[in-house]
C-alpha positions in Angstrom: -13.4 5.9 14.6 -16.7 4.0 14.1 -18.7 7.6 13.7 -21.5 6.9 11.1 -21.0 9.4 7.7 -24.0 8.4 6.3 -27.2 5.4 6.1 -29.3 4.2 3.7 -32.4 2.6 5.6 -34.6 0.4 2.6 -38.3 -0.1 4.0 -41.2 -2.1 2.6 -44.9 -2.0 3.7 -45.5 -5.5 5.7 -49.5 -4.4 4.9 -50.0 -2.8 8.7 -47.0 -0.7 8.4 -43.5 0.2 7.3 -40.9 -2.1 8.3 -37.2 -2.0 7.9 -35.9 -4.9 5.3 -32.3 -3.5 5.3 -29.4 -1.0 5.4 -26.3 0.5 3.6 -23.8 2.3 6.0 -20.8 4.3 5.6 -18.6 5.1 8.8 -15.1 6.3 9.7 -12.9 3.3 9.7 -9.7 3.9 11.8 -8.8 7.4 13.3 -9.1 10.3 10.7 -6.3 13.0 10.0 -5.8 15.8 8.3 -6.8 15.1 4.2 -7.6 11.5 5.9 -11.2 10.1 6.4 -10.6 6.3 5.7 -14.2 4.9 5.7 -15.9 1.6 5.8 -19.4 -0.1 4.4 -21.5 -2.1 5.9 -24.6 -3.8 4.2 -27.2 -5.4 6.7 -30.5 -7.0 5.7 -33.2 -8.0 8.1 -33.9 -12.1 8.3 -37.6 -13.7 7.7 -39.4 -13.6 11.2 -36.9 -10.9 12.3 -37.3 -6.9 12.8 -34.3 -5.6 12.6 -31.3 -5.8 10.3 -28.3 -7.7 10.7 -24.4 -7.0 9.5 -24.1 -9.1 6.6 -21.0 -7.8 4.7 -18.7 -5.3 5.7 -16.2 -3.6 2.6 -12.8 -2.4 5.0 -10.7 0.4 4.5 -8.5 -1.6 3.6 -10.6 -3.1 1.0 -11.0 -6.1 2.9 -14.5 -8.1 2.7 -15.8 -9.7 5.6 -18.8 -11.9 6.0 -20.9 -12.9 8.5 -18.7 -11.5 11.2 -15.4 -9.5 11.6 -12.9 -11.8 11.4 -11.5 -15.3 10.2 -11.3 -16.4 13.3 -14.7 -17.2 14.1 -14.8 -19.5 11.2 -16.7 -17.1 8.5 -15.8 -16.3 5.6 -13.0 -13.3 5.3 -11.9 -12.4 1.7 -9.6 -9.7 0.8 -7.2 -8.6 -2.2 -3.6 -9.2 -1.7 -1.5 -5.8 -2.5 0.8 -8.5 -4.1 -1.2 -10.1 -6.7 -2.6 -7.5 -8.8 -6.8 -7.9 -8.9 -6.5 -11.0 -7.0 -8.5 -12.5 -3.8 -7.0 -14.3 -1.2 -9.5 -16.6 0.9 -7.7 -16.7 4.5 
């Protein structure tokens, strides 16, 4: 769980050098079994004044979206489709 499958890194020239602006990554999402690899995506971009990127959306196995954070809790925004209503989304 949380093992990284693969990363795209986006860079732009900042006119000295290459600098990271942000980042696509696909890891194992829960624990894998056999014919089993449930995977997540997480999409980070890198704020003005800032060198590094930031989670900014994270697509769940589940097929849960989370924003800003990983949960509801923390009072961001947590979106995800309800099994229930067919191509519905559920704000939580």
């Amino acid at each position: 769980d949380g093992d990284t499958m693969g990363l795209l890194m986006f860079y732009g020239s900042d006119g000295t050098d290459f600098a990271r602006g942000a980042s696509i990554q696909a890891a194992v999402d829960g624990t894998p079994g056999n014919n089993d690899m449930p995977g997540r995506l997480v999409f980070s971009t890198t704020a003005d004044g800032a060198d590094s990127p930031t989670e900014r959306l994270r697509i769940l196995s589940s097929g849960e979206l989370v924003t800003g954070g990983l949960s509801a809790a923390n009072g961001h925004l947590h979106l995800y489709a309800d099994a229930s209503y067919s191509g519905s989304i559920v704000l939580q």
